[in-house]
RODREN-44140 format. One record per residue: residue in three letters; y, z negated, x of N, C-alpha, C, O in turn. Coordinates in steps of 0.02 Angstrom, whole numbers, plus 50000, padded with zeros to 5 digits. Atoms other than C-alpha are relative to their C-alpha. Layout:
BEGIN
ALAYZXYZXYZXYZX/...
This chain:
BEGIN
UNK499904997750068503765093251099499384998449959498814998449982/UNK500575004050035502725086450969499595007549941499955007449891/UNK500464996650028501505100950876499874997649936499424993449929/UNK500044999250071501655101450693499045001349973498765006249998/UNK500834999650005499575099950626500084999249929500424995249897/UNK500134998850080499015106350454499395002049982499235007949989/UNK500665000849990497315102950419499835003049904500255002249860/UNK500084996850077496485111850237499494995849971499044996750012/UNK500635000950029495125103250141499795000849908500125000649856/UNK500084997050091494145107949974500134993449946499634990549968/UNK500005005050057494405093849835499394997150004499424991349983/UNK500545003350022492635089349839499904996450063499434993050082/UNK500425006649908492695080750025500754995549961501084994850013/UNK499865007250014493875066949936499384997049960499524993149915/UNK500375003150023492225062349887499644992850059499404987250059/UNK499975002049927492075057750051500354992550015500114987650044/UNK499385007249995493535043750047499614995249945499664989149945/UNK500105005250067492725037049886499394995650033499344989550034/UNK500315002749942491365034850004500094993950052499934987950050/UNK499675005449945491975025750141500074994049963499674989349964/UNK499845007050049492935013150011499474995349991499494989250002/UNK500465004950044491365007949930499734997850077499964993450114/UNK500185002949909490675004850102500024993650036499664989450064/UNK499855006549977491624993850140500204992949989500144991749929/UNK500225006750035491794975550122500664998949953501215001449966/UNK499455004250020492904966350001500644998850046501175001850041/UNK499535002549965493904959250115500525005750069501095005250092/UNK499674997649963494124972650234500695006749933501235009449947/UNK499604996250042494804983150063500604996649983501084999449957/UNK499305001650026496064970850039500604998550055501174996750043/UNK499635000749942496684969950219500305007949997500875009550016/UNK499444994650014497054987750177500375002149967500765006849978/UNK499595001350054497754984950042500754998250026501275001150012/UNK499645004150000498784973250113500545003150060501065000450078/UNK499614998349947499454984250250500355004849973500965004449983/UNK499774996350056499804998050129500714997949949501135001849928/UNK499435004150020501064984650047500494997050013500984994849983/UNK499455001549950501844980350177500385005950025500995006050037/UNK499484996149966502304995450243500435004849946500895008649963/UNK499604997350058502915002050068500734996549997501304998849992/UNK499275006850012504134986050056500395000850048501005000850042/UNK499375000049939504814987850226500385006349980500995007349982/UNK499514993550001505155005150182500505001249953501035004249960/UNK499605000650054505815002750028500564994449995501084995249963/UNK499615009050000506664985050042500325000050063500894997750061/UNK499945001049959506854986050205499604994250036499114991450013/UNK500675004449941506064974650361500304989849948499924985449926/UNK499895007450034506944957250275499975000649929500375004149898/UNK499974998750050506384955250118500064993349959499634989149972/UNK499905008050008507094938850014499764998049928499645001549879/UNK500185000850063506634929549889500145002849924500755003549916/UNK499784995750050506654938149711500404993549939500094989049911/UNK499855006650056507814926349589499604999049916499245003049886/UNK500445000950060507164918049428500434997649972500614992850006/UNK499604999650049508344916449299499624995049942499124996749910/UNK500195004450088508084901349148500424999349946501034999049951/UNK499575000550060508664899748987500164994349959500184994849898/UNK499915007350034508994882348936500425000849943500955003849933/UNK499465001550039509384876448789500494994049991500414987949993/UNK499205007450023511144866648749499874997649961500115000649913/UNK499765003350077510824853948608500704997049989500864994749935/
């Protein structure tokens, strides 16, 4: 059985996270970024996600 965990903290330890962030490198911020985006899309979109269409407007002379 899996144990439900509910942890408290004051507002001023997300100072803490702002921390970390700056910390760290470019690149590793956008690898988390990038995982963060992915797992939004799968959740939202689902795991196949297809190309988005593009629609033009030509004109008829």
């Amino acid at each position: 059985m899996i144990a439900k965990v509910v942890t408290k903290t004051r507002l001023c330890a997300e100072q803490n996270d702002l921390a970390y962030w700056k910390s760290q490198t470019p690149l590793k911020r956008l690898e988390a970024l990038e995982e963060i985006r992915t797992e939004y899309n799968n959740w939202k979109y689902g795991s196949e996600q297809g190309f988005q269409r593009v629609y033009r407007i030509i004109k008829r002379t």
